[in-house]
CHARMM internal coordinates of N, CA and C (Angstrom, degrees):
IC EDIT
DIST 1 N 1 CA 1.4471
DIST 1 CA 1 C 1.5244
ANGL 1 N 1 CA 1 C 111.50
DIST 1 C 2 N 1.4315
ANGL 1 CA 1 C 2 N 101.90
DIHE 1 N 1 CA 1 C 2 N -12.25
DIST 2 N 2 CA 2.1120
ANGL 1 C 2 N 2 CA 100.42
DIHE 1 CA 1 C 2 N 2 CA -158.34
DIST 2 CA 2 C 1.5912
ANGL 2 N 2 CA 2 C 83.18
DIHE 1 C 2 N 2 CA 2 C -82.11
DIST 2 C 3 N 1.2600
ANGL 2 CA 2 C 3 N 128.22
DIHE 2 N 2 CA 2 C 3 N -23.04
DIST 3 N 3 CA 1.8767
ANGL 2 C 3 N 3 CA 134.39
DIHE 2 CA 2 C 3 N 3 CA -174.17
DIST 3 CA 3 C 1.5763
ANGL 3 N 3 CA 3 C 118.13
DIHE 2 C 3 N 3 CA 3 C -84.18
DIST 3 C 4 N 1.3327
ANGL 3 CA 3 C 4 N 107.28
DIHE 3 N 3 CA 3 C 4 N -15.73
DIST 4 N 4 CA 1.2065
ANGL 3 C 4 N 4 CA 101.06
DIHE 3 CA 3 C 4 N 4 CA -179.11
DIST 4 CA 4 C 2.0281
ANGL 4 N 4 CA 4 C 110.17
DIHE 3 C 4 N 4 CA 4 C -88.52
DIST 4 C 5 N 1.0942
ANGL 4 CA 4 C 5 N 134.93
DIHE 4 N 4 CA 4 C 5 N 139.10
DIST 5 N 5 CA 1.2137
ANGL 4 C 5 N 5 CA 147.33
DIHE 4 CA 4 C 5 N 5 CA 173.01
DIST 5 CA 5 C 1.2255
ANGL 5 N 5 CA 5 C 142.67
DIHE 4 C 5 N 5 CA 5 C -58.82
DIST 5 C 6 N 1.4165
ANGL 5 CA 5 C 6 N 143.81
DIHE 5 N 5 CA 5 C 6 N 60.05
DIST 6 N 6 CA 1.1150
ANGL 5 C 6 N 6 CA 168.76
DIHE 5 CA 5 C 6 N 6 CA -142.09
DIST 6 CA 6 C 2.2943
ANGL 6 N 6 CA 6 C 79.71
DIHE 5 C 6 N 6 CA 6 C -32.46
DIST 6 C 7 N 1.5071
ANGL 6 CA 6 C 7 N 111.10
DIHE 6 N 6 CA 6 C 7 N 160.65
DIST 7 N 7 CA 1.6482
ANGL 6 C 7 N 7 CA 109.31
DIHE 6 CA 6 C 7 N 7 CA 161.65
DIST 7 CA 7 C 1.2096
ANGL 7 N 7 CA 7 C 95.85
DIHE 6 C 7 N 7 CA 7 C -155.76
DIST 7 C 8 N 1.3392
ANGL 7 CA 7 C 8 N 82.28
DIHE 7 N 7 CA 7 C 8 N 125.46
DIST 8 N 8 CA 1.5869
ANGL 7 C 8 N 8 CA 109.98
DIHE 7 CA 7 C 8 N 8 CA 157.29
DIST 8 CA 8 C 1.5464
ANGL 8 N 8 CA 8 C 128.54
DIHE 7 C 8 N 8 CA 8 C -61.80
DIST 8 C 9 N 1.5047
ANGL 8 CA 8 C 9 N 111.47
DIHE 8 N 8 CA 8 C 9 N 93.05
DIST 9 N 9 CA 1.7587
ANGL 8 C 9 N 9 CA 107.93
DIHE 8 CA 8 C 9 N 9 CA -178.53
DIST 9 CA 9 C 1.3412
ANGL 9 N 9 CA 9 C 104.11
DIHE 8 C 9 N 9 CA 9 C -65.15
DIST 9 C 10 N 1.4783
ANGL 9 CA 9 C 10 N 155.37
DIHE 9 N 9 CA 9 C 10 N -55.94
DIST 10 N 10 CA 1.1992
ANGL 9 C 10 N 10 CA 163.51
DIHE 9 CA 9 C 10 N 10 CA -126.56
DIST 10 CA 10 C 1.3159
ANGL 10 N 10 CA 10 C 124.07
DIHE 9 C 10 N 10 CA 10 C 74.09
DIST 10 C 11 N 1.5104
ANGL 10 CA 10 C 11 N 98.28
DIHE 10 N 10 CA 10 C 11 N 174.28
DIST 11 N 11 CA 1.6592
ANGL 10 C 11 N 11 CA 86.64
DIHE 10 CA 10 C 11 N 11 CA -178.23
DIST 11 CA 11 C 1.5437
ANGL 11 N 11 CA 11 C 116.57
DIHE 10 C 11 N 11 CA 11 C -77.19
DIST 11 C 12 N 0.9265
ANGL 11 CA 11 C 12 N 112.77
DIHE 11 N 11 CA 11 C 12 N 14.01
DIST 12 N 12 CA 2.3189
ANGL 11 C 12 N 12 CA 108.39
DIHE 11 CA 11 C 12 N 12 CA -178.27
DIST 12 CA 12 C 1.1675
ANGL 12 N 12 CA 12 C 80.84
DIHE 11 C 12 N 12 CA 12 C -111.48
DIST 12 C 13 N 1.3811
ANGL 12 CA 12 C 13 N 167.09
DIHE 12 N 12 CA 12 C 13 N -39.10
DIST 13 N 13 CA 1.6486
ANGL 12 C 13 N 13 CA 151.47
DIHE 12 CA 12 C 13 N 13 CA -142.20
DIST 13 CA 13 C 1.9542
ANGL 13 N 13 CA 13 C 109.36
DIHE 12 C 13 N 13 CA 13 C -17.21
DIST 13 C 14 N 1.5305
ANGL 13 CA 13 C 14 N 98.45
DIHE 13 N 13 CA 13 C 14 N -47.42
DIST 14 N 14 CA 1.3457
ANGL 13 C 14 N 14 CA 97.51
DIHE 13 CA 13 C 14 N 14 CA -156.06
DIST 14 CA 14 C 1.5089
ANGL 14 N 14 CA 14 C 99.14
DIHE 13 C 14 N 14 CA 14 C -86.29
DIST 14 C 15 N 1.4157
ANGL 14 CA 14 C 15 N 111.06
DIHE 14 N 14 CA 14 C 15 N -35.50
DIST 15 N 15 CA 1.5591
ANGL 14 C 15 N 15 CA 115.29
DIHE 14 CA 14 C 15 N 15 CA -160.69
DIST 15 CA 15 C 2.0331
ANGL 15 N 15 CA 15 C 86.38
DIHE 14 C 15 N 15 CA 15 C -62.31
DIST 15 C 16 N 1.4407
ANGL 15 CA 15 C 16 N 111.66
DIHE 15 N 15 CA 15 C 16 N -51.69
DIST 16 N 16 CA 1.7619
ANGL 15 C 16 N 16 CA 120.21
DIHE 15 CA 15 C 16 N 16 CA -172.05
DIST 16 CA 16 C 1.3845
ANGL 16 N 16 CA 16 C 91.97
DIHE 15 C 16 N 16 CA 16 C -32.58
DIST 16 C 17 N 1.5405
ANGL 16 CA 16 C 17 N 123.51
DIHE 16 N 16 CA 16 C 17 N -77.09
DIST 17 N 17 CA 1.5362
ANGL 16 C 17 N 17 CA 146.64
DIHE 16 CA 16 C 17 N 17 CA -144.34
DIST 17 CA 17 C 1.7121
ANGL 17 N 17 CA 17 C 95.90
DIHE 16 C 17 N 17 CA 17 C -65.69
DIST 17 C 18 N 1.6032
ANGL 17 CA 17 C 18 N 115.25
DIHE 17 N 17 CA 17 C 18 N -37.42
DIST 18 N 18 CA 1.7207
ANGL 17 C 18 N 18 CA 106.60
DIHE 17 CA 17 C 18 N 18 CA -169.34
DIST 18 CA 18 C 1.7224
ANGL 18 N 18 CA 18 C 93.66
DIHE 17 C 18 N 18 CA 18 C -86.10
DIST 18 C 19 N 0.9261
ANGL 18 CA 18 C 19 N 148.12
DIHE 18 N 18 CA 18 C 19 N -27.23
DIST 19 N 19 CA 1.2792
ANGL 18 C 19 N 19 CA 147.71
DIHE 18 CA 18 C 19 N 19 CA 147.79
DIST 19 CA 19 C 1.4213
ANGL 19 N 19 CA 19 C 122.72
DIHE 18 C 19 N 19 CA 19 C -42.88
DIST 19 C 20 N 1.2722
ANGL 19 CA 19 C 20 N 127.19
DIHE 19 N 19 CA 19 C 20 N -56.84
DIST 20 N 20 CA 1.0533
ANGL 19 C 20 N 20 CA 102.78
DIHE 19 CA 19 C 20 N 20 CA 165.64
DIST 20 CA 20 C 1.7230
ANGL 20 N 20 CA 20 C 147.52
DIHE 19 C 20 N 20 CA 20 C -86.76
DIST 20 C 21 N 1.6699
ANGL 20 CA 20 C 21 N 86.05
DIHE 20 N 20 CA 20 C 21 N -7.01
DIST 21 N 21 CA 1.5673
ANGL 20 C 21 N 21 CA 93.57
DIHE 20 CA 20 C 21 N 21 CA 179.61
DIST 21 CA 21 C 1.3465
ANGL 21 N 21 CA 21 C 95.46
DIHE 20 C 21 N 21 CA 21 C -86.45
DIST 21 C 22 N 1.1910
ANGL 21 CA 21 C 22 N 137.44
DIHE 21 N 21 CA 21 C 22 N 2.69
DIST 22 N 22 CA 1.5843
ANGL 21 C 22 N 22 CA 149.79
DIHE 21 CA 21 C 22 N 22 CA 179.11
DIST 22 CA 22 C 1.7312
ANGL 22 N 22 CA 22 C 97.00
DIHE 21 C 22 N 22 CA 22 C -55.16
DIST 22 C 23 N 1.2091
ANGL 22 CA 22 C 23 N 107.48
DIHE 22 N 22 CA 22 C 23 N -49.85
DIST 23 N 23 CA 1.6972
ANGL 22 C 23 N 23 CA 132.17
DIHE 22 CA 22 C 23 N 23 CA -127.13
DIST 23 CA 23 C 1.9418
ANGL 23 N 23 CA 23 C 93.49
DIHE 22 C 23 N 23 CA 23 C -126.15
DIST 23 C 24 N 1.4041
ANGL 23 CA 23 C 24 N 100.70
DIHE 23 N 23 CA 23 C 24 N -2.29
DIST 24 N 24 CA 1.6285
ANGL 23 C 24 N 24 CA 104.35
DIHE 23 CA 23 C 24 N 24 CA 167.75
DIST 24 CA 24 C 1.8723
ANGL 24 N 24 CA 24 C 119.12
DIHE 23 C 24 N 24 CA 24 C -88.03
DIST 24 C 25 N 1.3453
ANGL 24 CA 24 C 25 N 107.90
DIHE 24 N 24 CA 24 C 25 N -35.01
DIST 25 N 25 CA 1.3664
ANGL 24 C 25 N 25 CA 81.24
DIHE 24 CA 24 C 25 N 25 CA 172.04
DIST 25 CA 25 C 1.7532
ANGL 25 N 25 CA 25 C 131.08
DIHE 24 C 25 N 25 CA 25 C -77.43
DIST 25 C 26 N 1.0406
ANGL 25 CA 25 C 26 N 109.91
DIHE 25 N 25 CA 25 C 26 N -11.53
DIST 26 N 26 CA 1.5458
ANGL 25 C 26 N 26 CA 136.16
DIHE 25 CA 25 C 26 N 26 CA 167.93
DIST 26 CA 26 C 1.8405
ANGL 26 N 26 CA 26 C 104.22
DIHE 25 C 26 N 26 CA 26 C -45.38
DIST 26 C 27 N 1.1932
ANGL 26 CA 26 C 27 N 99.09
DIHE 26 N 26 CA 26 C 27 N -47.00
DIST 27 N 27 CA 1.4785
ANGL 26 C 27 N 27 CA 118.12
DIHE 26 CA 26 C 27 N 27 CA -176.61
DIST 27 CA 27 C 1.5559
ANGL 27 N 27 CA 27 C 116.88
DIHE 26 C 27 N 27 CA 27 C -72.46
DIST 27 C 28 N 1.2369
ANGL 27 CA 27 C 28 N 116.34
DIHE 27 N 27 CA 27 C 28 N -66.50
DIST 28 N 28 CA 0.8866
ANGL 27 C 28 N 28 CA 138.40
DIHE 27 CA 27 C 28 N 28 CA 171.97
DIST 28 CA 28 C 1.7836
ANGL 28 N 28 CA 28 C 111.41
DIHE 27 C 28 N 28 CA 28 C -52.48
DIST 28 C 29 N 1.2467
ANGL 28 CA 28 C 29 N 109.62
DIHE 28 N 28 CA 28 C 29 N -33.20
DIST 29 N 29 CA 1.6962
ANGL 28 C 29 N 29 CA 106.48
DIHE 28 CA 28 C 29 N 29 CA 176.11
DIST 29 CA 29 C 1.4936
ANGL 29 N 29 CA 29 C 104.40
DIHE 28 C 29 N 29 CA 29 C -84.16
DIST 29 C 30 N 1.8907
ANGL 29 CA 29 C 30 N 118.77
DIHE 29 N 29 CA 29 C 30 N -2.97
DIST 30 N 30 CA 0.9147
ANGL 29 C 30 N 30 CA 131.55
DIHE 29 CA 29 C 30 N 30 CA -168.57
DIST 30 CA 30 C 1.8621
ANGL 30 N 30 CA 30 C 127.85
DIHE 29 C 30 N 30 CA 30 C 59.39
DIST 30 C 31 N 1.3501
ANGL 30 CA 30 C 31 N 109.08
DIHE 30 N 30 CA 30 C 31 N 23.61
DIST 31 N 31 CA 1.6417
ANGL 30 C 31 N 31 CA 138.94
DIHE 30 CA 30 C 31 N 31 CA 153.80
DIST 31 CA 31 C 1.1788
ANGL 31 N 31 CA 31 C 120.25
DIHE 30 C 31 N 31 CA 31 C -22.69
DIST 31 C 32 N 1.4861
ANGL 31 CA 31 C 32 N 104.94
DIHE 31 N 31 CA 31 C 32 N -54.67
DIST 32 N 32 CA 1.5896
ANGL 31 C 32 N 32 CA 118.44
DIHE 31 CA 31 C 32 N 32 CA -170.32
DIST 32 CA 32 C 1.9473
ANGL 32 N 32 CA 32 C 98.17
DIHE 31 C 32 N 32 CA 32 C -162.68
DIST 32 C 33 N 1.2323
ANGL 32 CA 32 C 33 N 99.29
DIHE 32 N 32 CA 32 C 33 N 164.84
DIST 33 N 33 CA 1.1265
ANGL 32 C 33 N 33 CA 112.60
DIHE 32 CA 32 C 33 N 33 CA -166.61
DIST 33 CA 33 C 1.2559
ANGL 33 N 33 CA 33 C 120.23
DIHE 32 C 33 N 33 CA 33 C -94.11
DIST 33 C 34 N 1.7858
ANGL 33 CA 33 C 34 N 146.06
DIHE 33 N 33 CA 33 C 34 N 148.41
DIST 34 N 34 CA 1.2033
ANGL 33 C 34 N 34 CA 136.45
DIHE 33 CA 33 C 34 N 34 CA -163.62
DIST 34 CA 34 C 1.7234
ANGL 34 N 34 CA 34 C 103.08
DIHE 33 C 34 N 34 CA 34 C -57.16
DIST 34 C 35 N 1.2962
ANGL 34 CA 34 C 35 N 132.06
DIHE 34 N 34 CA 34 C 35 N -46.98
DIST 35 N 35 CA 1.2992
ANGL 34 C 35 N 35 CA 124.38
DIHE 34 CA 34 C 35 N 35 CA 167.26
DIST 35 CA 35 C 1.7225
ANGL 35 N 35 CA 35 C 118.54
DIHE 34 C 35 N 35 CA 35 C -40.80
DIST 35 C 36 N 1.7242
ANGL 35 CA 35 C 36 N 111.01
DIHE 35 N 35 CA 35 C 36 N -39.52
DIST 36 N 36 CA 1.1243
ANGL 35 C 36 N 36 CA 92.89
DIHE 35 CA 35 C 36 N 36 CA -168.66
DIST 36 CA 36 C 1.6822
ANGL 36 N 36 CA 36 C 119.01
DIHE 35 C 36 N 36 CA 36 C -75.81
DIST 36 C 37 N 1.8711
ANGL 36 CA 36 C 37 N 90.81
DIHE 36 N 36 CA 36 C 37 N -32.84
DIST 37 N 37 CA 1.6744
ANGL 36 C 37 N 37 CA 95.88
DIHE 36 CA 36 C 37 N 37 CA 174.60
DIST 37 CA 37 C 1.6512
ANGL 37 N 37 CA 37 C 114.76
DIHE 36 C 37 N 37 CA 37 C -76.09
DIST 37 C 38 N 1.4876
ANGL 37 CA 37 C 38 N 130.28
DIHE 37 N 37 CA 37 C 38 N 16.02
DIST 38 N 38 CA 1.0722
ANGL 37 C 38 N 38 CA 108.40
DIHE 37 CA 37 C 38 N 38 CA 172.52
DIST 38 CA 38 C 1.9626
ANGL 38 N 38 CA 38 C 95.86
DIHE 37 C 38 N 38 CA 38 C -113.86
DIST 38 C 39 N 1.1059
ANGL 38 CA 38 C 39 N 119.60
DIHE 38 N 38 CA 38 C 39 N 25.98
DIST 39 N 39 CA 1.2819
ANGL 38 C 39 N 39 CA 120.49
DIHE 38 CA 38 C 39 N 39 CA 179.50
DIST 39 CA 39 C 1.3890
ANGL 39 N 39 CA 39 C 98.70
DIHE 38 C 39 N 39 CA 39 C -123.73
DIST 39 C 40 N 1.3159
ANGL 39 CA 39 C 40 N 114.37
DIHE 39 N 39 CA 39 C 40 N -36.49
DIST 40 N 40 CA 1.4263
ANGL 39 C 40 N 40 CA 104.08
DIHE 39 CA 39 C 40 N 40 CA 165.54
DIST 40 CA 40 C 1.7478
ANGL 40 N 40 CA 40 C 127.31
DIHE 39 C 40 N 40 CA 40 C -75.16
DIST 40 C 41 N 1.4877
ANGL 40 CA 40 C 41 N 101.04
DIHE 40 N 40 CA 40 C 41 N -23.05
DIST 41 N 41 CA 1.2109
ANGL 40 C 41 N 41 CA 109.07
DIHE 40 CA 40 C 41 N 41 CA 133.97
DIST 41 CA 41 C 1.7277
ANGL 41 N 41 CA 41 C 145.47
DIHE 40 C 41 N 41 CA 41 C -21.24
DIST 41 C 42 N 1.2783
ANGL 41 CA 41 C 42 N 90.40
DIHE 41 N 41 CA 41 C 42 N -62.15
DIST 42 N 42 CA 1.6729
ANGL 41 C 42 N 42 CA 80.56
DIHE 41 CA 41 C 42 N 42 CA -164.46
DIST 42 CA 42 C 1.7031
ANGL 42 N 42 CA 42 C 93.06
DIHE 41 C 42 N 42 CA 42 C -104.38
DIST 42 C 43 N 1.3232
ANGL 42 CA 42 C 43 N 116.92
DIHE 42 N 42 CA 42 C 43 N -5.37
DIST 43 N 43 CA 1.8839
ANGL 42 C 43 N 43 CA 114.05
DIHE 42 CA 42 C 43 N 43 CA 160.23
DIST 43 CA 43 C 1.6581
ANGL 43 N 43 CA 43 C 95.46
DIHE 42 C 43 N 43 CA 43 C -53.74
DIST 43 C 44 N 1.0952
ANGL 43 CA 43 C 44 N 136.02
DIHE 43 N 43 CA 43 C 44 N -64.13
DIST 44 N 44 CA 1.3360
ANGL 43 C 44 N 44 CA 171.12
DIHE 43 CA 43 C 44 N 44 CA -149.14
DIST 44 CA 44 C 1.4318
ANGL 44 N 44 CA 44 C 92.20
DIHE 43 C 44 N 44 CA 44 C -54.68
DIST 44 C 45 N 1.6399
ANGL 44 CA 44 C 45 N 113.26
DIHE 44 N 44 CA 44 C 45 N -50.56
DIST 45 N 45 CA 1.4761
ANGL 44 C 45 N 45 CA 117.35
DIHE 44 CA 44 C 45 N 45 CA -164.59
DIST 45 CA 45 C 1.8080
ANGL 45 N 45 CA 45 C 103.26
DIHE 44 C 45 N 45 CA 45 C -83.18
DIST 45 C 46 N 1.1620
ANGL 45 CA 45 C 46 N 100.40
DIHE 45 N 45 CA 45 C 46 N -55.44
DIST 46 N 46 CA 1.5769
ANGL 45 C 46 N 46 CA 126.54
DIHE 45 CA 45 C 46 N 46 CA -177.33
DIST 46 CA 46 C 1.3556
ANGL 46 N 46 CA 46 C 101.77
DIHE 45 C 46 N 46 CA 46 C -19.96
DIST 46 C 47 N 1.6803
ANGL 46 CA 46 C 47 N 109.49
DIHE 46 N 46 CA 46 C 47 N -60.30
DIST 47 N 47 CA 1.4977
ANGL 46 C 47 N 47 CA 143.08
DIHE 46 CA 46 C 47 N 47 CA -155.77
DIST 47 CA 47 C 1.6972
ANGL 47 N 47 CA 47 C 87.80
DIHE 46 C 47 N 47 CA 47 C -60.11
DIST 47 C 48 N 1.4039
ANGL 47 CA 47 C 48 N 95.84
DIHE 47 N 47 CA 47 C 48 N -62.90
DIST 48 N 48 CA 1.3554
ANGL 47 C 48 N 48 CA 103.12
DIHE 47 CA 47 C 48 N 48 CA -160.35
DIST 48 CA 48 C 1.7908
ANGL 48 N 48 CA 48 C 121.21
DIHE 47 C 48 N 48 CA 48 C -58.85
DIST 48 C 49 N 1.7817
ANGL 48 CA 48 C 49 N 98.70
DIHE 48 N 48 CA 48 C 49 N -30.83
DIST 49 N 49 CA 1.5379
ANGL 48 C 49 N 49 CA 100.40
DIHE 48 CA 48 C 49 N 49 CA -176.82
DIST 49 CA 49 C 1.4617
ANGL 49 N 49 CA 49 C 125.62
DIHE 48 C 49 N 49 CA 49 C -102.99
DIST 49 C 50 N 1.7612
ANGL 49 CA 49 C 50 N 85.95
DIHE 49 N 49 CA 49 C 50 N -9.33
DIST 50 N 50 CA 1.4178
ANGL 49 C 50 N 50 CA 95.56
DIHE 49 CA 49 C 50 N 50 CA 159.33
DIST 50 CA 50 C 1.4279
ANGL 50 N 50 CA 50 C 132.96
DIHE 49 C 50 N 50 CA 50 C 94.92
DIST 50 C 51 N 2.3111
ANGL 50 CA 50 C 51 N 84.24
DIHE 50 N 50 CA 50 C 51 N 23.90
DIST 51 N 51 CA 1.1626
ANGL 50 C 51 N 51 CA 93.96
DIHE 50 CA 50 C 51 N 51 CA -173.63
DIST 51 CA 51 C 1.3266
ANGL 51 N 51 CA 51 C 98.99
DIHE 50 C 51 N 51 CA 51 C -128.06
END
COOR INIT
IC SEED 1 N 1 CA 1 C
IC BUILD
């Protein structure tokens, strides 16, 4: 365990993760495409952090 590497998620981890699993069933019903949900994605994040 003393070898393994502590990681830094950042401070958005959760806002990233609720954004994109937002934008997973879309995918998965095959709606839109992994490009489209990871662009709608990070609109998603932007919104949220306010940038």
């Amino acid at each position: 365990m003393k070898n393994i590497p502590s990681v830094d998620f950042g401070l958005y981890t959760y806002e990233a993760d609720a954004a994109i699993m937002a934008n997973m069933p879309d995918v998965y019903s095959g709606k839109i495409t992994v490009e489209e949900a990871l662009k709608k994605a990070e609109e998603q994040l932007k919104n949220q952090i306010g940038k």
